[in-house]
C-alpha positions as CSV (number, residue, x, y, z in Angstrom):
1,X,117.5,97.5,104.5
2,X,115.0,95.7,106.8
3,X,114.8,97.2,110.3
4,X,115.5,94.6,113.0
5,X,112.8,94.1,116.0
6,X,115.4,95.4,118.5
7,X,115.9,98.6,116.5
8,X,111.7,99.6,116.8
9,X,111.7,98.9,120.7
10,X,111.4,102.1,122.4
11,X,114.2,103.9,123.5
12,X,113.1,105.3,126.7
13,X,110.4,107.9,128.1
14,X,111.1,110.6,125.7
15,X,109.4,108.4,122.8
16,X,106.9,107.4,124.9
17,X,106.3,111.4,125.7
18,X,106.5,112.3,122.2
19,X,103.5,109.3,121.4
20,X,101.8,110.4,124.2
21,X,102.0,114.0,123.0
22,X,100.6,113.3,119.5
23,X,97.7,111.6,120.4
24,X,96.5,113.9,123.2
25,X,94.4,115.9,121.1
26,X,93.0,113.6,118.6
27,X,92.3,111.1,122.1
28,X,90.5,113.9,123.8
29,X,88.4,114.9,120.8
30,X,87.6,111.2,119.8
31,X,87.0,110.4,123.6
32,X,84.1,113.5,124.0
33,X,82.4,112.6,120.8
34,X,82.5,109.2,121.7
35,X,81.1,109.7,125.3
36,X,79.4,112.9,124.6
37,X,81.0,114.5,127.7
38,X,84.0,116.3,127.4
39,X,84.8,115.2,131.2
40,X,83.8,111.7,130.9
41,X,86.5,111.8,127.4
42,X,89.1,113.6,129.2
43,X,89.0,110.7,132.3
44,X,88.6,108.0,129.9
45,X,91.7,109.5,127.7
46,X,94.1,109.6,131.1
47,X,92.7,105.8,132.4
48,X,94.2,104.6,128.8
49,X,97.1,106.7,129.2
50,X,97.7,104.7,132.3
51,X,96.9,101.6,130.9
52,X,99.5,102.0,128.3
53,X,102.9,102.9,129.5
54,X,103.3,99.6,131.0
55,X,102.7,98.3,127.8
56,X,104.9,100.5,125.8
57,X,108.3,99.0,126.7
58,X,107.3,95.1,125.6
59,X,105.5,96.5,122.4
60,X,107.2,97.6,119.2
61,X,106.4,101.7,118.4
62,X,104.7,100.5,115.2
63,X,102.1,98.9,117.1
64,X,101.5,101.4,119.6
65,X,99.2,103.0,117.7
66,X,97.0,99.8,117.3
67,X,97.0,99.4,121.1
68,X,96.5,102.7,121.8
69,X,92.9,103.5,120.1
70,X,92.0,99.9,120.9
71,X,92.7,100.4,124.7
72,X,90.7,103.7,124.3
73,X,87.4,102.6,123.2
74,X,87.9,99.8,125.4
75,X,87.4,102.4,128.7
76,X,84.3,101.3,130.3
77,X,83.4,105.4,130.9
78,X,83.0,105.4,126.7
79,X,80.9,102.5,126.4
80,X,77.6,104.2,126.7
81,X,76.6,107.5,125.2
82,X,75.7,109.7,128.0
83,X,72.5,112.5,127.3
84,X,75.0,115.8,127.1
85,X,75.0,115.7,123.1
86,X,78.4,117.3,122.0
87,X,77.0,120.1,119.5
88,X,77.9,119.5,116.1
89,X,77.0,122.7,113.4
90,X,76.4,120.3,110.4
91,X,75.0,117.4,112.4
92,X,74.5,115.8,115.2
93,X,74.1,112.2,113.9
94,X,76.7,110.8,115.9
95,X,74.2,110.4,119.1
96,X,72.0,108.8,117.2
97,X,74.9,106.3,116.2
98,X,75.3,103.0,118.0
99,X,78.5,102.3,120.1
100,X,80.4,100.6,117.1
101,X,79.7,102.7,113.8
102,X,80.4,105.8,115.8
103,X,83.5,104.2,117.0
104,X,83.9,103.3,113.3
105,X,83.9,106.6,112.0
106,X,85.8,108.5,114.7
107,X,88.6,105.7,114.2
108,X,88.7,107.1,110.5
109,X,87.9,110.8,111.3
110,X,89.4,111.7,114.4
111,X,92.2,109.5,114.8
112,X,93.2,109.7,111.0
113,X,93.6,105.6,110.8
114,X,93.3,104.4,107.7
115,X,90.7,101.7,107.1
116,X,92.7,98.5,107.7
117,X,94.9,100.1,110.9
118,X,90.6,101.0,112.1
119,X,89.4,97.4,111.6
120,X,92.5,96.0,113.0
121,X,91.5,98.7,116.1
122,X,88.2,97.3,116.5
123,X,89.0,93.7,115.9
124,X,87.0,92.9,112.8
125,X,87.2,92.0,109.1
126,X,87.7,94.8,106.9
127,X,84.1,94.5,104.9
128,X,82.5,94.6,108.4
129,X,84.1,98.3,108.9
130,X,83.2,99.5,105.7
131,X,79.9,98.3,106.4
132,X,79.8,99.9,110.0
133,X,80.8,102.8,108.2
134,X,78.9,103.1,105.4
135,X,75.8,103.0,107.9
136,X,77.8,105.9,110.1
137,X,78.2,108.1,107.2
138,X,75.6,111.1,106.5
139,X,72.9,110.5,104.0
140,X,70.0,111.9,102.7
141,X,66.2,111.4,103.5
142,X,66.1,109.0,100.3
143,X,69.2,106.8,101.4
144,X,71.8,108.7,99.0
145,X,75.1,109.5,100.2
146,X,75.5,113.6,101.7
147,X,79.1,114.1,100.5
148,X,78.2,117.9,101.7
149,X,77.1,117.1,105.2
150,X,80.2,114.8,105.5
151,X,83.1,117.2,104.7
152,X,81.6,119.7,107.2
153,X,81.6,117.2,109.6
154,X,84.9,116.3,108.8
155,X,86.0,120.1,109.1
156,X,84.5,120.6,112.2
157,X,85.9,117.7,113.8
158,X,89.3,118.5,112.9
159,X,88.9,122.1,114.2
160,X,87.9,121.0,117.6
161,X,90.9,118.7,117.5
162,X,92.9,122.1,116.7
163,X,91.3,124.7,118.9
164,X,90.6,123.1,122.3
165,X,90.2,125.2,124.8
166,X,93.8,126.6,127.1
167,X,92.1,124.8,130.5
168,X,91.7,122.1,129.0
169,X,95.0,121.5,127.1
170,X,96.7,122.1,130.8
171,X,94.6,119.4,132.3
172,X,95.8,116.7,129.7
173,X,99.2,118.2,129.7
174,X,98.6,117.4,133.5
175,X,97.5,114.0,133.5
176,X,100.3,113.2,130.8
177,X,102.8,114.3,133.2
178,X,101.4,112.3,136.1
179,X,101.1,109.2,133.7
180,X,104.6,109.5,132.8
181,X,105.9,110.0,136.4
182,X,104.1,106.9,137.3
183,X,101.8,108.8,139.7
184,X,98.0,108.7,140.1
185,X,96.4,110.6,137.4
186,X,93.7,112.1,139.6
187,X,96.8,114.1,141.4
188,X,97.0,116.0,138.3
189,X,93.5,117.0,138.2
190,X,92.8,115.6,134.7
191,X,89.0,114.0,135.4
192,X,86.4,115.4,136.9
193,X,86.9,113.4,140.0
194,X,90.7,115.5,140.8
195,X,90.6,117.2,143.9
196,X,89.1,121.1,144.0
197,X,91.8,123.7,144.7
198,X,92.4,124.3,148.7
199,X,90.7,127.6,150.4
200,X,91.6,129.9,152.7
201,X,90.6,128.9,156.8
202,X,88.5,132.2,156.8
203,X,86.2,131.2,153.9
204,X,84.0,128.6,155.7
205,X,83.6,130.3,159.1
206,X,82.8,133.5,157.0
207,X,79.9,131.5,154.8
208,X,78.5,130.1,158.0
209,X,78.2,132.8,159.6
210,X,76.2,134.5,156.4
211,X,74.1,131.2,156.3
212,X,73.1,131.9,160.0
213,X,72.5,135.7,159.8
214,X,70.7,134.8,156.8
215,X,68.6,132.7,159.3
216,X,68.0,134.6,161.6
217,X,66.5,137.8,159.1
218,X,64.1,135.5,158.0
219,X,62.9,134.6,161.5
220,X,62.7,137.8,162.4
221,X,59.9,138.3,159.1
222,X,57.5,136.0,161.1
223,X,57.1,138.0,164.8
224,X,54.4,139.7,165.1
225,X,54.2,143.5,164.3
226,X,54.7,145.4,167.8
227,X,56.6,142.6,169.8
228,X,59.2,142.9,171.8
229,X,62.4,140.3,171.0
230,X,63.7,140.9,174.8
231,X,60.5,138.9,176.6
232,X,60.0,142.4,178.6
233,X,56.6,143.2,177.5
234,X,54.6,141.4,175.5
235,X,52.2,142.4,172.3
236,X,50.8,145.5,172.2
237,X,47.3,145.9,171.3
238,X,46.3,147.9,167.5
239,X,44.6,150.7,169.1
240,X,41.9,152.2,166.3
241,X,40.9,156.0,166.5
242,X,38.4,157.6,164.0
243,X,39.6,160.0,161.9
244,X,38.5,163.9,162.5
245,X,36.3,164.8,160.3
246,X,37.2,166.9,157.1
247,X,35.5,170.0,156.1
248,X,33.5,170.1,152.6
249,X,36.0,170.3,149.5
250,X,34.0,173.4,148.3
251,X,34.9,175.5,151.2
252,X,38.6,174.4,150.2
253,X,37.9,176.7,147.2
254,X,37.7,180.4,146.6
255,X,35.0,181.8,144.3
256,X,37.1,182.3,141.6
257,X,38.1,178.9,142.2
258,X,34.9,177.4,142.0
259,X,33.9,179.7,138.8
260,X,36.8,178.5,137.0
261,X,35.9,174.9,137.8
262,X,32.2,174.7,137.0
263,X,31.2,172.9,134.6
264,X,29.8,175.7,131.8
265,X,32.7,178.2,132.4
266,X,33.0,178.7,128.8
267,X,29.6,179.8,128.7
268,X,29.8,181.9,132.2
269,X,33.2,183.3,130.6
270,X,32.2,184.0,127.0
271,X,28.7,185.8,127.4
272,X,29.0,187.4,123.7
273,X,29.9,183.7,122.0
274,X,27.5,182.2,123.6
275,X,24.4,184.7,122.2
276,X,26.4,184.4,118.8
277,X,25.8,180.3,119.1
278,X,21.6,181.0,119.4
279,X,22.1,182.6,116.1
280,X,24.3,180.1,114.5
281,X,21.3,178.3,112.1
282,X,20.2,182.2,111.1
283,X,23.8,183.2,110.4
284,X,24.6,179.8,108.4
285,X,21.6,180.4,106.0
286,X,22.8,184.5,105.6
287,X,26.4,183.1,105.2
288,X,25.3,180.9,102.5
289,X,23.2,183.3,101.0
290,X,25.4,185.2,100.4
291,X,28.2,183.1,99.0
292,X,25.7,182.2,96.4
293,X,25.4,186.4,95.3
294,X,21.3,186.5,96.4
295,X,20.7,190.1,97.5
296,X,18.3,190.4,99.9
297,X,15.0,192.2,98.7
298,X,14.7,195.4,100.2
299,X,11.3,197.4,101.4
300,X,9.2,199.9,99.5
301,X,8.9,203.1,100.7
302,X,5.9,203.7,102.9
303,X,3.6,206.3,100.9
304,X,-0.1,206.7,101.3
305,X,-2.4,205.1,100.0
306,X,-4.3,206.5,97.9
307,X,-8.5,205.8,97.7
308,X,-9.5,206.0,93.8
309,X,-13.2,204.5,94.9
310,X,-16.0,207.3,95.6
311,X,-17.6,206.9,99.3
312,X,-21.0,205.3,99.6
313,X,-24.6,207.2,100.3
314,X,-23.9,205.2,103.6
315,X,-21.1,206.7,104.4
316,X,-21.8,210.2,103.7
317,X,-24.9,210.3,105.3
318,X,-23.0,209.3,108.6
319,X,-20.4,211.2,108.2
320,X,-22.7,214.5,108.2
321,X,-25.0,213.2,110.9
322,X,-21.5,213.2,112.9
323,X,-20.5,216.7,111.7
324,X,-23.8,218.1,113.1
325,X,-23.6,216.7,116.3
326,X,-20.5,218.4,116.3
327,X,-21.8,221.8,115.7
328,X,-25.1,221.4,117.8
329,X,-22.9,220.6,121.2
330,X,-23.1,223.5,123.6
């Protein structure tokens, strides 16, 4: 049974909350990667929001899809790439994407179109999106398709569709709200131009007054040392005083002091080591000596020596000469 046009009008804000509601996440997440800003996305995502519900009531629901994405990349704030890259863990290849193959493959991978709803998005043929994304698709240094490094990107893509962060789902929750109220979206605080959160009276006088004590410690860094701040007298003059002069550092020592501190103590304390050290090449050679089992040779007896050779006619004649000198003296 065909469905009549009347019966696919919408049947009132709920619908248009529950569309709304659907495509938050997957608009956020296609917005960032598109702009490369989550703030930038998340302004860009409410502006279409806005654009939209006027548009609802005269459209059927089965083309508010279609007008949806197509009034989404048609937000001026996503039609340049700004320089915050959104990181990507298995690549980053969508900065280096123009506008339109980008747009192509987000269409397919964030917004889960199929490839006919995402040509009818962008407004072109259907071989001109396969071509766009063909050209968006990973590929390998030698031009071959990377299957690998497009499922991860496909994973990771969806998880940052599923795991935004709490702040941030309150913020579009916000700016949903306000859109459906018929309000100003920057009331809800959705973009980064909302209003900041009001302070209490006491905050500013108290930071001004920080600021200008703040001041006034680093002036007082540049007076001059001895000054006085008053005006009642004026600098003092350094006045400059010899010192008194010290006594020797020996007589700061005691004898035992300046025994234990000179320089051959160990000699002074050790008199017995040190006569041992003259010794030490006599001592070596004995050491060795007797490591080897050489006995030192030891002295003959002394005995007298005995003269087996008969005196001379020499010596005998003065030997008696002598003897009778000897005799003869009074």
């Amino acid at each position: 049974m065909s469905v009549s046009p009347a019966s696919s009008r919408p049947s009132g804000p709920p619908a248009l909350s529950a569309f709304l509601r659907g495509v938050e996440r997957r608009g956020a997440v296609l917005a960032e990667l598109q702009a490369g800003d989550a703030h930038a996305g998340d302004a860009a995502l409410a502006d279409a929001m806005r654009q939209f519900r006027p548009e609802a009531g005269s459209l059927p629901m089965a083309d508010w899809p279609r007008r949806f994405w197509a009034l989404l990349l048609a937000q001026p704030r996503l039609a340049h790439r700004t320089a915050v890259a959104v990181a990507i863990e298995a690549t980053d290849r969508l900065g280096e994407l123009g506008s339109g193959p980008r747009a192509a493959l987000l269409l397919r991978v964030a917004a889960g179109l199929s490839e006919e709803e995402a040509a009818d998005v962008l407004g072109v043929s259907l071989a001109s999106y396969r071509l766009a994304l063909q050209r968006a698709l990973p590929h390998h240094a030698d031009g071959r398709a990377d299957p690998l490094a497009w499922q991860q990107l496909r994973e990771q893509i969806h998880r940052r569709i599923k795991t935004l962060p709490p702040d941030r789902l309150v913020r579009l929750s916000s700016a949903r709200e306000a859109v459906l109220r018929g309000g100003d979206v920057a009331e809800s605080g959705a973009g980064p131009d909302a209003s900041p959160a009001s302070r209490p009276r006491w905050l500013m006088p108290l930071l001004w007054g920080l600021l200008a004590l703040c001041v006034l410690a680093l002036a007082a860094t540049f007076l001059p040392l001895g000054s006085r701040v008053d005006g009642v007298g004026g600098n003092r003059r350094v006045e400059i005083e010899p010192l008194p002069e010290a006594a020797s550092p020996a007589a700061t020592y005691g004898e035992e002091a300046a025994m234990v501190m000179h320089r051959d103590f160990a000699l002074i304390a050790d008199p017995h080591g040190e006569a041992a050290a003259q010794d030490m090449e006599f001592n070596s050679w004995l050491a060795a000596q007797q490591a080897a089992g050489v006995t030192a040779p030891t002295p003959p007896p002394d005995v007298p020596v005995q003269e087996d050779v008969a005196p001379s006619p020499v010596a005998q004649g003065i030997a008696a000469e002598t003897q009778a000198e000897t005799e003869d003296a009074p």
